[in-house]
NUGUZA-825922 format. One record per residue: residue in three letters; y, z, x of N, C-alpha, C in turn. Coordinates in steps of 0.001 Angstrom, whole numbers, plus 500000, padded with zeros to 6 digits. Layout:
BEGIN
alaYZXYZXYZX...
// end
This chain:
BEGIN
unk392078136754350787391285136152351856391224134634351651unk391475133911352414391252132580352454390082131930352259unk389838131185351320388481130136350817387564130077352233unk388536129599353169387761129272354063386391130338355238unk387434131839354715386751132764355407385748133499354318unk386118132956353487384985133587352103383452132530352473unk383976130822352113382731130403352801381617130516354104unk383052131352354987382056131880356226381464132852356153unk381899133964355136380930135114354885379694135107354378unk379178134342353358378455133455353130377411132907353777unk377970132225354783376615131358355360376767132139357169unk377507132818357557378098133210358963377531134946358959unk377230135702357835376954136872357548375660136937357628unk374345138355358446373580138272357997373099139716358237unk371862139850357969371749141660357861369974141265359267unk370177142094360056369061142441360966367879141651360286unk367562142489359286366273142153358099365961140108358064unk366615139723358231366976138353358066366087137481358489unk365783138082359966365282137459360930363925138246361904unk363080138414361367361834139485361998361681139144363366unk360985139627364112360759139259365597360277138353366096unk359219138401365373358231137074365281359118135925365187unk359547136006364599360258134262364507361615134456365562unk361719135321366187363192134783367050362126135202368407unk360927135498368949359850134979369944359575133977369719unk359276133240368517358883131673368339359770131263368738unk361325131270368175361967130773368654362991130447370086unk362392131550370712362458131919372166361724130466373316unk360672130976372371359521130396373632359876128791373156unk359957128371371629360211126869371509361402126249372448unk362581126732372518363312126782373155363925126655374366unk362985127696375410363231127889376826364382128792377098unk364863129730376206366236130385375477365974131459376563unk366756131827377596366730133316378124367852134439377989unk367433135177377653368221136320377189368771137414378331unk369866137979378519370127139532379012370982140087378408unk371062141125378792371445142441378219372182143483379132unk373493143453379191374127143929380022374665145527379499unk374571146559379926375432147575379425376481148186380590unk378119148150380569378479148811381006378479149900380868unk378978151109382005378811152326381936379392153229382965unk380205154255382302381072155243383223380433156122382732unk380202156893383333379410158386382963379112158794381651unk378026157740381412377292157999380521375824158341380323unk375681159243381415374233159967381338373505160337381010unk374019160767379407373615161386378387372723160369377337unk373664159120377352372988158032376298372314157347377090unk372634156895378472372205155154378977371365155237379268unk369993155912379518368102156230379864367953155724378415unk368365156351377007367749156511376139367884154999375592unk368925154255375940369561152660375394368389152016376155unk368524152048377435367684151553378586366380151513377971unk365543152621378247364274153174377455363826152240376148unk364559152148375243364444151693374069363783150068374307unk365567149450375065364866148437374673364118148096375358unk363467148198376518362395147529377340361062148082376754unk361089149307375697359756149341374857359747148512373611unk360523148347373144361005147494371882360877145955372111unk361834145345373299362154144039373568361198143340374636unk361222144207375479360528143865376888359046143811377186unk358247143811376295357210144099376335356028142651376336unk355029142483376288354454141328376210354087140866374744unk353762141215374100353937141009372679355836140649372401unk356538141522372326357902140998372243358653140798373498unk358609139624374194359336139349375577360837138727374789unk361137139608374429363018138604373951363833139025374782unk363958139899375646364659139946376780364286140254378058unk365036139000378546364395138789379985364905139648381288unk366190140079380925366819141060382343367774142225381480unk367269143297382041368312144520381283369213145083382611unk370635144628382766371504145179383763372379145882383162unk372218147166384302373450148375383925375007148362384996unk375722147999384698377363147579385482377757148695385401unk377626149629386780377783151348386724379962150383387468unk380370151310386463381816150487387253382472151925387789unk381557152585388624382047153713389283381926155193389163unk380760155532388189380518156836387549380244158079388510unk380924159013388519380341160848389345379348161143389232unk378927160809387632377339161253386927376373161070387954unk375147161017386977374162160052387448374083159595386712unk374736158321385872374563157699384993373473156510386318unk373569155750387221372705154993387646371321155469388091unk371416156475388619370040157136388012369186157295386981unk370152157662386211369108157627384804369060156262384384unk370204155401384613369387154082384017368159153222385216unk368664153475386129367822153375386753366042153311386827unk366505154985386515364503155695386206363897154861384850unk364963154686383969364760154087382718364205152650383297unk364574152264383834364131150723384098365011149533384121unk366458150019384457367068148891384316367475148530386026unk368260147425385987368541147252387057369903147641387229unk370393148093388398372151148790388220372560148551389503unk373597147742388965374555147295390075376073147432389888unk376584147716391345377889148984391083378869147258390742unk379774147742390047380772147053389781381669146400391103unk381949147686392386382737146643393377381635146079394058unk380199145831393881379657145269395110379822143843394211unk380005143147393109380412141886392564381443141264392995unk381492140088393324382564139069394188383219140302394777unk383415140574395927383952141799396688385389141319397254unk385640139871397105386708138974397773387923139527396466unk388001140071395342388529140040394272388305141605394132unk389156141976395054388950143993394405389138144200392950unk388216145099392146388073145716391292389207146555390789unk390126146141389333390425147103388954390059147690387780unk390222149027387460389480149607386085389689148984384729unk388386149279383950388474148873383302387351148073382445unk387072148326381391385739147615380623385962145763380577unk386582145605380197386621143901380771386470143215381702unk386656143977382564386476143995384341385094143873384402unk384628144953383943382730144698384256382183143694383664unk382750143327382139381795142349381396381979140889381959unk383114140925382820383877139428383245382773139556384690unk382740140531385486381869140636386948380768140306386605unk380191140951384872378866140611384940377702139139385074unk378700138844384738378409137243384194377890136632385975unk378674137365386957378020136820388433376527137514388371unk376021138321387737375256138861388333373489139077387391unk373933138328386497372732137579385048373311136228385242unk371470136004384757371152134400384629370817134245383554unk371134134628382496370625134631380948371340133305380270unk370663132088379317371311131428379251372409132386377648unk371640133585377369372455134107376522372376135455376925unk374122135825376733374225137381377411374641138183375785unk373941139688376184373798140742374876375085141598375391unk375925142212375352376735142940375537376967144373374475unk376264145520375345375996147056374586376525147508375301unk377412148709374358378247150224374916376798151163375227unk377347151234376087376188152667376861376294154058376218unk377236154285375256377101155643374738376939155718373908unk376178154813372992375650155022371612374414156027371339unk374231156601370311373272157792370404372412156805368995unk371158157490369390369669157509368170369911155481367997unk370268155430369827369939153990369616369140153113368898unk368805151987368085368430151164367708367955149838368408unk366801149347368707366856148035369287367547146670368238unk367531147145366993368339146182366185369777146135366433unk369993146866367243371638146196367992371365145148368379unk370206144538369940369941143535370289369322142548369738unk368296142897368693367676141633368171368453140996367386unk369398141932366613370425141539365524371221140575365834unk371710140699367305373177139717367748372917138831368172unk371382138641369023370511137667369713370429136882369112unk369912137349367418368760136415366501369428135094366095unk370918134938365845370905133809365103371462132535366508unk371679133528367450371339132653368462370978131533369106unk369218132297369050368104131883369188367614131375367918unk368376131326366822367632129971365708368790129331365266unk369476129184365278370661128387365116371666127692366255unk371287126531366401372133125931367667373468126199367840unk373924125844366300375433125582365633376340127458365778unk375687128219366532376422129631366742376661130068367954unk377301130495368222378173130879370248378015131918370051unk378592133026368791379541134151369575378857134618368053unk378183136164368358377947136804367532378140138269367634unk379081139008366941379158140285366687378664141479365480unk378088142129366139377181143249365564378358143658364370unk377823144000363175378851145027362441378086146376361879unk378510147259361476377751148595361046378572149542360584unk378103150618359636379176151681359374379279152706360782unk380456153149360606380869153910361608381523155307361302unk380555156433361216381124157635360863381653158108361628unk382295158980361943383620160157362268383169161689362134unk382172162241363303382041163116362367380710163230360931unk380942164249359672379936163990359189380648162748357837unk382171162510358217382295161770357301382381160226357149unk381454159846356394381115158180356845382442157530356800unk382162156050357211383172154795357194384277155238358168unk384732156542358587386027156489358891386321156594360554unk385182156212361127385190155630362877386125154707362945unk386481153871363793386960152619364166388669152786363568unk389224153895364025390345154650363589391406153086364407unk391081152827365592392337151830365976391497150496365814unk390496150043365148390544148613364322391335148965363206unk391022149884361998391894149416361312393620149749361186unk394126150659362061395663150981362220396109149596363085unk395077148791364243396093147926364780395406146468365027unk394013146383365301393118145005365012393258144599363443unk392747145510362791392488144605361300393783144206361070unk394531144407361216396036144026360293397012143259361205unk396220143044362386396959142220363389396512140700363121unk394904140608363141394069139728362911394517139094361812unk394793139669360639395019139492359071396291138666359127unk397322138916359742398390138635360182398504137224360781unk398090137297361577398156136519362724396803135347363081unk395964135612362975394583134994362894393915135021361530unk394253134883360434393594135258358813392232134579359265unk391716133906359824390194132783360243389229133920360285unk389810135384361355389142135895361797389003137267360821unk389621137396359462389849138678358637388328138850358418unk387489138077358286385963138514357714385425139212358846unk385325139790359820384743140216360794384945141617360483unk383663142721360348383738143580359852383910145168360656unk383439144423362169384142145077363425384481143711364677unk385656144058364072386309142955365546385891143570367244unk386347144851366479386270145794368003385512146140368903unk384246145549367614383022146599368240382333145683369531unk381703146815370505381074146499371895380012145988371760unk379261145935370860377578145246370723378087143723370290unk377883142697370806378374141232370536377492140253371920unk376686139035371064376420138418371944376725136978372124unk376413135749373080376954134871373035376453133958374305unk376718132474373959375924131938374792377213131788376404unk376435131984376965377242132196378490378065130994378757unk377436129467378548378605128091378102380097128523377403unk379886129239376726380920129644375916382159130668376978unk381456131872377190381586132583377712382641132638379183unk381685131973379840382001131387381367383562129869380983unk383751130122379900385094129261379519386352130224379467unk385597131923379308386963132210378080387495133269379452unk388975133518379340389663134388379685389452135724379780unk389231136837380058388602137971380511389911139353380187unk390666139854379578391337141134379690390647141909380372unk390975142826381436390075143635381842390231145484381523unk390806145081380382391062146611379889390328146675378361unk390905147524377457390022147794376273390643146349375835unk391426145252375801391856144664375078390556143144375126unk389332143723375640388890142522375904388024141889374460unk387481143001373623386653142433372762387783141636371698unk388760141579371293389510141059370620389742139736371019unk390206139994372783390611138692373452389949137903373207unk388512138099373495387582137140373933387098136529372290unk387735137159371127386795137062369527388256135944369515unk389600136019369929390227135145369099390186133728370053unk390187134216371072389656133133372443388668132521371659unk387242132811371664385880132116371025386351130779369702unk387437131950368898387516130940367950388443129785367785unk389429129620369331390171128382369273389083127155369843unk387964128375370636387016127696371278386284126495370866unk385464127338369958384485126635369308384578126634367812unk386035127231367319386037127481365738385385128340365380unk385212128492363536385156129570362960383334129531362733unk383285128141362708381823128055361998380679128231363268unk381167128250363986380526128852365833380211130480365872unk380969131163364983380696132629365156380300133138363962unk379943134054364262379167134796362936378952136587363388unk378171137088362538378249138647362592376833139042361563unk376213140332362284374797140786361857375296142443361291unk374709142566360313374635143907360050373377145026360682unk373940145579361170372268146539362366372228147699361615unk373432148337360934373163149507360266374095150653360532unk373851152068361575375117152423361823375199152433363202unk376630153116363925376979153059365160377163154421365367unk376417155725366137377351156293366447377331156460367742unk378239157070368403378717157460369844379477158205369341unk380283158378371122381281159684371735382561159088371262unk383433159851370044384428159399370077385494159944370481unk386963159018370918388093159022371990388891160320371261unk389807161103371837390647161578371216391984160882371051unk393206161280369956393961160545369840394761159760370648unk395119160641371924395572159583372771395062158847373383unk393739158833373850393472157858374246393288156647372868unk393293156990372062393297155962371030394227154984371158unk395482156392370981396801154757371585396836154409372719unk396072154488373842396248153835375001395010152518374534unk394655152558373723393697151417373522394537150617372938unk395282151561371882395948150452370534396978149471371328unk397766150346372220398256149305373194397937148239373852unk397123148360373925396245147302375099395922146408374234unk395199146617372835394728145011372193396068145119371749unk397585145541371332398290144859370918398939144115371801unk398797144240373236399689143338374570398319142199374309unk397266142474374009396263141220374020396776140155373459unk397083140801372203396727139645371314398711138835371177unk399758139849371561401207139352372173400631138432372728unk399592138107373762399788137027374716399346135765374243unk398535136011373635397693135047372799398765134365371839unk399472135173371305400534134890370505401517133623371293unk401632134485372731403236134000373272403330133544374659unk401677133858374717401167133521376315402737133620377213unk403196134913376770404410135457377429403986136962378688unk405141137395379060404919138780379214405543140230378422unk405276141099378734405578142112378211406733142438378816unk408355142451378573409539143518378769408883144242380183unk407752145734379231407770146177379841406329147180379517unk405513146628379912403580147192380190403718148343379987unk404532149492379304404081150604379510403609151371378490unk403158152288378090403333153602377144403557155219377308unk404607155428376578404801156878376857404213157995375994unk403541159012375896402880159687374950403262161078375782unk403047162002374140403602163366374635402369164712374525unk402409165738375307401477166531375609402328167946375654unk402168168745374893402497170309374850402473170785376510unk403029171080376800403050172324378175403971173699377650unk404006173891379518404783175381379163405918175066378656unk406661174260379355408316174011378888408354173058377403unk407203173251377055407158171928375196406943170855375431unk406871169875374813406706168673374779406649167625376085unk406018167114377098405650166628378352405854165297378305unk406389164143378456406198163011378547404683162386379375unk404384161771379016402955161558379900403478159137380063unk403431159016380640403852157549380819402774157105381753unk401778155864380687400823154912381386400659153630381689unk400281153005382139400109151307382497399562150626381253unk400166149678380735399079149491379500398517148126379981unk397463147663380530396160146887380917397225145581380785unk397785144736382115398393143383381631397556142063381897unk396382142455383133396082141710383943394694141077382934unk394416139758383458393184139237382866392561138582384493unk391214138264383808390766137562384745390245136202383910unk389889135326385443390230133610384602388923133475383990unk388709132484383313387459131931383119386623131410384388unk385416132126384189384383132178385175383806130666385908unk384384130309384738384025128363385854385017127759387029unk386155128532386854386928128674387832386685129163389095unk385869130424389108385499131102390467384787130309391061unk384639130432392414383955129460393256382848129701393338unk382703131624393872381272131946393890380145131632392576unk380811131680391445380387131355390211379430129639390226unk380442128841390400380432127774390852379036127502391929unk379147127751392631378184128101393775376711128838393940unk376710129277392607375622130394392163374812129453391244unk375730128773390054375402127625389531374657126320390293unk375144126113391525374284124717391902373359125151392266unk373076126926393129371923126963393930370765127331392844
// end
């Protein structure tokens, strides 16, 4: 590991515990600092009341006001996932009713890039909706150094991630194709203990600069984006404890692994791909099935570019 990313572990590393509430409300209110909290969500009915729920008893309250707007980016669910976040108390707004001039295509980057029209937070929280035996120390954790440290943009949650009943061994495509890409190619960014992970927050200045993937390839994009941004000593990472959720089966795994590896190709070569695709195989009657998918090429621009953006800003 490079000196340089050892000194960032160091002073860029910190554990939830770090920072009590009390002092990141002081440091709220000294401030004028406003916070949201966005969760996308495809039919996730099961978790997103209970995420919802949490934090507006935890965060939202008058004793702890650290977050000021909780929006749910339903980007098209059968469920009732907007219902239940709904009843929970959040506010939920469908993914195509955002800039409607710019049709929607699928995709988790897609929502977090729309969201940004639709919060006024001068700092946005970004949570996966299917995390179970939620924690509000996801949000205070990524918020906190935030809100006491000027000198930080971009902060990502880290935590163990079990599999099952057996610990550490979640985050199956960070380490087969992020960690060793990063290591490779970005060594600045090897200390980050989930590149991948969906809980990450950051000040919207930052944000409203960076380039958007609108497929799984976005949390990577936007972590190696941040750091040509604002550098290494701009980001940092909180320990909250563990993560679990619903995890992917293998193929969809490699339809992910694909996607941050065309990410981070571009970043590389700000080229294109030959050829966007992946082929994966599936048992049938006649044996082995070819199955052939799109692998995510498209980005969207930085948000200071859009007009409506632009326009939302002066009024």
């Amino acid at each position: 590991m490079l000196e340089e990313v050892e000194r960032w572990l160091s002073r860029r590393s910190w554990s939830v515990s770090d920072r009590p509430l009390s002092q990141l409300v002081a440091a709220k209110r000294a401030s004028g600092t406003s916070v949201s909290v966005v969760l996308p969500a495809l039919n996730e009915k099961e978790t997103v009341g209970e995420i919802v729920a949490e934090i507006r008893r935890a965060l939202m309250t008058e004793r702890v006001p650290l977050v000021d707007e909780l929006v749910v980016i339903d980007s098209g669910s059968t469920d009732r996932t907007a219902e239940v976040a709904r009843a929970a108390g959040a506010r939920v707004v469908h993914r195509d009713t955002i800039l409607p001039r710019i049709p929607a295509v699928p995709g988790k980057g897609e929502v977090l890039w729309r969201s940004l029209l639709v919060t006024g937070g001068d700092i946005v929280c970004f949570v996966d909706a299917d995390l179970k035996e939620f924690s509000a120390d996801f949000v205070s954790g990524i918020v906190g150094p935030l809100l006491t440290d000027p000198g930080v943009d971009f902060v990502k949650a880290m935590y163990d991630r079990p599999l099952g009943s057996a610990a550490g061994q979640g985050g199956r495509v960070t380490e087969l194709v992020a960690r060793p890409v990063l290591n490779l190619h970005w060594p600045l960014l090897a200390g980050f203990v989930q590149p991948l992970g969906g809980e990450y927050a950051a000040r919207r200045s930052l944000l409203e600069r960076l380039p958007f993937p609108v497929g799984y390839g976005v949390e990577l994009g936007l972590l190696v984006d941040a750091l040509h941004t604002v550098g290494l000593d701009a980001l940092g990472q909180v320990d909250v404890g563990v993560r679990k959720h619903r995890h992917q089966d293998g193929q969809a795994l490699g339809r992910m692994a694909a996607a941050i590896y065309r990410t981070a190709q571009l970043r590389l070569a700000r080229g294109h791909l030959v050829r966007p695709v992946l082929t994966q195989f599936e048992r049938g009657e006649q044996g082995f099935e070819p199955r052939t998918h799109d692998v995510d090429t498209e980005e969207r621009p930085p948000m200071t570019e859009i007009t409506e953006y632009a326009e939302r800003r002066v009024a």
